[in-house]
C-alpha positions in Angstrom: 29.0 -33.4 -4.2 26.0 -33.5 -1.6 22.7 -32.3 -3.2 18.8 -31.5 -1.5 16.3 -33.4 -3.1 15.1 -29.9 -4.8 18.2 -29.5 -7.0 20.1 -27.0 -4.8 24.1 -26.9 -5.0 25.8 -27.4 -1.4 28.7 -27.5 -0.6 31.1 -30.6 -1.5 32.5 -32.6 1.1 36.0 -32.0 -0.4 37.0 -28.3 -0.7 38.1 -27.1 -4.1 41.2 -25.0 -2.1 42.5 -28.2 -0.8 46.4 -28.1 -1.6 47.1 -31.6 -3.8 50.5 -32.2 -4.8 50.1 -35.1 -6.9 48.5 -36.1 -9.9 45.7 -38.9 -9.1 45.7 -42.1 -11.3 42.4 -44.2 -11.7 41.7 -47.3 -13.9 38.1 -46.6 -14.6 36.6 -43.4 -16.1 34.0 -44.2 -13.3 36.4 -43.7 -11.2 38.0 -40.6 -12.7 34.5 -38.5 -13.3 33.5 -39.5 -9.2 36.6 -37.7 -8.0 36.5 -34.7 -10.9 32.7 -34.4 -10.0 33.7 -34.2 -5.9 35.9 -31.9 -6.2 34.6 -29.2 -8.6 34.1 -25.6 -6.6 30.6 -25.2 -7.4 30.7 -22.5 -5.1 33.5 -20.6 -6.6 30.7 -19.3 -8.6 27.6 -17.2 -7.7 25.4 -18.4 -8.4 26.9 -22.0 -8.2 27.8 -23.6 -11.1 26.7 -27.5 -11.8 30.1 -29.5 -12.3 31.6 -29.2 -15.6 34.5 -31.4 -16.4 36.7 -31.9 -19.5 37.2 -34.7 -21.9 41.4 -33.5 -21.2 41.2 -34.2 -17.4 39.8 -37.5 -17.9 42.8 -38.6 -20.2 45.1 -37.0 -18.0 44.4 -39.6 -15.0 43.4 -42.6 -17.0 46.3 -44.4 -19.3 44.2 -45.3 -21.7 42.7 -42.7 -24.3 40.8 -45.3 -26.4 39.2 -46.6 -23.6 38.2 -43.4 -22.3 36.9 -42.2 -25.5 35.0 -45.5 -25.6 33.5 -45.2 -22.0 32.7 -41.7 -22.9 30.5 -42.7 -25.6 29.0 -45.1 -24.0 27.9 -43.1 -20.9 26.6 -40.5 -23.0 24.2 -43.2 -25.6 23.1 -44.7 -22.5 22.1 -41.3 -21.3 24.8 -40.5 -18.4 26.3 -38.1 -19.1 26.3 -34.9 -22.0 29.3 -34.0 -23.8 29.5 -30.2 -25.2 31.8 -28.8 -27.7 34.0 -25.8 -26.0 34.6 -22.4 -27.8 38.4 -22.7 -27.2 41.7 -22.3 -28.9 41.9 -26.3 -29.1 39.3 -28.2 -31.6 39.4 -30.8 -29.4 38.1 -29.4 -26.2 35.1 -31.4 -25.0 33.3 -30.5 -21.6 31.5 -33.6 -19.7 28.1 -32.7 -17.9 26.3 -35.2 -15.5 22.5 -35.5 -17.4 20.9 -34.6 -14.6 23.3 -31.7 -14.0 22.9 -30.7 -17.9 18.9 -30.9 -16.9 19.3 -28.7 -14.2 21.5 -25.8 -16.1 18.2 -25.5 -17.8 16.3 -25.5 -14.5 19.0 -22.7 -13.4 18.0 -20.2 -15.7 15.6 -17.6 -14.9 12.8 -17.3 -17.4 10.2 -15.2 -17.1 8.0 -16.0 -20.1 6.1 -19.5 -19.7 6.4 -20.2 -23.2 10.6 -20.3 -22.8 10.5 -22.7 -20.3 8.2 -25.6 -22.3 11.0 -24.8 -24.9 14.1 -24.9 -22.9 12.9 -27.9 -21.7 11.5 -29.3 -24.5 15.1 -29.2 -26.1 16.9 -30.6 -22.8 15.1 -33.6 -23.1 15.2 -33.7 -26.5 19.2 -33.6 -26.6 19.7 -36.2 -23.4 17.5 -38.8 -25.0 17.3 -38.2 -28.9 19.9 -35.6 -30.2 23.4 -36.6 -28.8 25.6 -35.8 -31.2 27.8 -32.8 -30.4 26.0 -30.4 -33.1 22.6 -30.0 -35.2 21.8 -28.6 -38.6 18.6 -26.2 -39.3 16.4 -29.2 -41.2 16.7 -31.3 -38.2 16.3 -28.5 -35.4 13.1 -27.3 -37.8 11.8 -30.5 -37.4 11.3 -29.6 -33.5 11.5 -26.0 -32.7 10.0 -22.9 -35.0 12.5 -20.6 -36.0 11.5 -17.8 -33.0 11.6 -20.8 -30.9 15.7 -22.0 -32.3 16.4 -18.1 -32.2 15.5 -18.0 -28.2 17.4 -21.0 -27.9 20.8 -19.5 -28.9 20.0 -16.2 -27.2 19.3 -18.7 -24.0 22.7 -20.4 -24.4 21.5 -23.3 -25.5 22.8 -23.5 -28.7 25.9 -21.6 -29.8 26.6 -21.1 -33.8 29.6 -23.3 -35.1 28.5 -22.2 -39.0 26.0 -21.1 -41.0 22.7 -23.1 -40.1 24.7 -25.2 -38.2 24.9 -25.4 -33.9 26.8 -26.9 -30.7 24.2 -28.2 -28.5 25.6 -26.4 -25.6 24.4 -25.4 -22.6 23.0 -22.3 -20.5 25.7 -22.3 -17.5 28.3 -22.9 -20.3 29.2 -19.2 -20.6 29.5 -18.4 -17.3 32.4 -21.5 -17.4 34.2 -20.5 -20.1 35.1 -17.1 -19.1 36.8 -18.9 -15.6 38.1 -21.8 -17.7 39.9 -19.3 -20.3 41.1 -17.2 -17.5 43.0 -19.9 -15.1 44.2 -21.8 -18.3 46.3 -19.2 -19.9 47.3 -17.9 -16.3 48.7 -21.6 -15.5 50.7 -21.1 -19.3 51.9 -17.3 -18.2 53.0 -19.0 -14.6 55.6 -21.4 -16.6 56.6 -19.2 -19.2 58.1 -16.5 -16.1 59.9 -19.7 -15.3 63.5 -19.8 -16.7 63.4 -23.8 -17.2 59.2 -23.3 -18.4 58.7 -26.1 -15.4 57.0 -25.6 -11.6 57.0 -28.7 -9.3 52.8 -29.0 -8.6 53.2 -28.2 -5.1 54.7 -25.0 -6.4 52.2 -24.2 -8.7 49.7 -24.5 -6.1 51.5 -22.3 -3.5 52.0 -19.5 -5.7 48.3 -19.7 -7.5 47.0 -18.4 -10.2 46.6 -14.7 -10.0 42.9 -13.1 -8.8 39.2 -14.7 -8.5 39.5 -15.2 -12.4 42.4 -17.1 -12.6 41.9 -19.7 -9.1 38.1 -19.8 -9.5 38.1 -23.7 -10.8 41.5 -24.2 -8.8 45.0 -24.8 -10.0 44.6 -28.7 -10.3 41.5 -28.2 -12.5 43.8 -26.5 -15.4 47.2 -28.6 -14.7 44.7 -31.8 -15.5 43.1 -29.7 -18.9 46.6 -29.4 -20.3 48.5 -32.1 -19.2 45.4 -33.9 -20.9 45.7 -31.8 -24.0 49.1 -32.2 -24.4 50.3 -28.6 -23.7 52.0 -29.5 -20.7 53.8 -32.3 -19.3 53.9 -33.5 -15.7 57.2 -35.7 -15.2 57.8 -37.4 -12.5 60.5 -36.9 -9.0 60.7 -37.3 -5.6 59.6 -34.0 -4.6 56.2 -34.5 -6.7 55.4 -34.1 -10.4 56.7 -31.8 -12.1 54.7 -29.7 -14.6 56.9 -28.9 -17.8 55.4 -26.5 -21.1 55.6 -28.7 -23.9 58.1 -27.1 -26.5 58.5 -27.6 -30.2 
């Protein structure tokens, strides 16, 4: 994805609509996050939406799950990337931000009192070089922020409550993703179920869509990845493409 030096989304150079009827394979998560990255529709969204990827996609075009796991971690102690916990139906939905594209969700939000910004900041750079673990307790948020300051920070988005005293570092674009993410991923489940086998070749799936705005915003590729990642589905290969199967029993 092409950015201006001042932080502005533009438009991609691949377009999020473009009909792919095979699943991509890569040997490198480097590899795998430069293509998810290139072909996220930012500007599905208004306003445009910095590239959120999941943990799910990434082990659905690399073999390897310990080594992606492993690369993950990496990237993210060395300050690459930012890994969020997802409110979702699966405890093991994980969403992968750039760290400069975390920075700028930050950036993206329009705050009005002077005093939120030093804070919102303040806790972005305190998370991408400090705090990288996926949640944080009260004693330890205390230790940085007054309580107005940690109660600003959840209404902001920034942190979202997982129990009592206890938060998912998150992020303020975050919400705005969720709602298309929820949408398109039980729309792609719906599509299958209708089916009387439960199975669409991909190049089906992506002829017939997803249903309205909600449901195609992040693209039908986007959610076949997410579940064939998480297990739910399974994409099986034949000459005429993959074909994507609901996981049963």
């Amino acid at each position: 994805m092409k950015r201006k030096r001042n932080g502005q989304i533009v438009p991609s150079e691949k377009c999020a609509a473009e009909i792919i009827c095979s699943i991509p394979s890569f040997q490198t998560v480097d590899e795998a996050l430069q293509f998810s990255y290139g072909s996220f529709p930012s500007l599905s969204f208004k306003p445009p939406l910095r590239p959120i990827l999941l943990k799910s996609q990434i082990y659905a075009v690399v073999a390897n799950r310990n080594y992606v796991d492993s690369q993950l971690m990496r990237m993210q102690n060395d300050g690459k990337i930012r890994m969020l916990k997802m409110e979702d139906d699966t405890d093991e939905t994980l969403a992968i931000m750039r760290s400069e594209d975390y920075a700028a969700s930050f950036r993206d939000v329009n705050l009005l009192d002077i005093d939120d910004t030093t804070v919102f900041e303040r806790f972005c750079n305190w998370t991408l070089s400090n705090q990288r673990s996926l949640s944080v307790n009260k004693p330890t948020l205390l230790q940085q922020f007054t309580d107005k300051q940690i109660t600003r920070l959840i209404q902001g988005g920034a942190l979202t409550i997982r129990s009592v005293d206890l938060w998912w570092i998150s992020s303020p674009c975050l919400g705005r993703f969720l709602k298309a993410y929820k949408t398109g991923q039980r729309a792609l489940l719906a599509l299958l179920r209708r089916q009387k086998f439960k199975e669409l070749l991909l190049s089906s799936i992506a002829t017939k869509g997803l249903g309205g705005s909600g449901g195609c915003r992040l693209g039908y590729l986007y959610h076949v990845l997410a579940h064939v990642g998480a297990g739910t589905l399974i994409s099986v290969p034949t000459t005429s493409g993959p074909l994507i199967r609901l996981r049963t029993g």
